[in-house]
N, C-alpha and C positions, 0 to 999 in steps of 0.2 A: 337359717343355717349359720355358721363360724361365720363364712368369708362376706358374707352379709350384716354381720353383728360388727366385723373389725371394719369393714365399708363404712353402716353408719359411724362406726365412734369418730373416725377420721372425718367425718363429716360436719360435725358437733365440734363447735370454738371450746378450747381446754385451757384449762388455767395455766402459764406460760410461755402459750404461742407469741410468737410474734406475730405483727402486722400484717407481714408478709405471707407468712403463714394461714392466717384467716382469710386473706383475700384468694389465695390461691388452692388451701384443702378446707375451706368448709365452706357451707351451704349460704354461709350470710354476708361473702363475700364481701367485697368496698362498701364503706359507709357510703349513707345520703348526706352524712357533716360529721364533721371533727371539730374538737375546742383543745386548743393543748395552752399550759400553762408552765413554767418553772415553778420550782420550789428549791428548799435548802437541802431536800434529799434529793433532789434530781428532777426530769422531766416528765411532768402526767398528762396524759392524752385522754380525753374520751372520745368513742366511736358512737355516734346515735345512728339507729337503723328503723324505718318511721314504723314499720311493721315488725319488729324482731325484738328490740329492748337497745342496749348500748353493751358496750366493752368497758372497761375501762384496762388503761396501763400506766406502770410507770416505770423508766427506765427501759421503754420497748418492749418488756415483756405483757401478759395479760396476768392483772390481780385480781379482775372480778369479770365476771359474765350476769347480766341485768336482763332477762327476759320479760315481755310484756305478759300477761295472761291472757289466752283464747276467751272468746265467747262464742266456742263451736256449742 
């Protein structure tokens, strides 16, 4: 159904959540580690999750989503 379909999307990390955001509306919740580093344009985070892929961000928000690939 719709409210099923907008269920999962909010579930599912989206490219410019924030942190806070993933830990609280989606499924892959708090990383298992973080690495953050500075740069000249600003602050990069990664999020590693042992089962899921990584996050990454910078400036707080999310640039990219890394999923691992199933071997269902």
């Amino acid at each position: 159904t719709q409210k099923y379909k907008l269920w999962k999307a909010a579930r599912d990390p989206q490219i410019g959540m924030t942190g806070d955001q993933i830990i609280k509306a989606t499924y892959w919740g708090a990383p298992n580690r973080k690495s953050a580093y500075t740069t000249s344009r600003g602050k990069d985070e990664l999020w590693y999750y042992t089962d899921l892929g990584y996050i990454t961000f910078k400036n707080g928000k999310v640039t990219s989503i890394s999923e691992n690939s199933g071997s269902d």
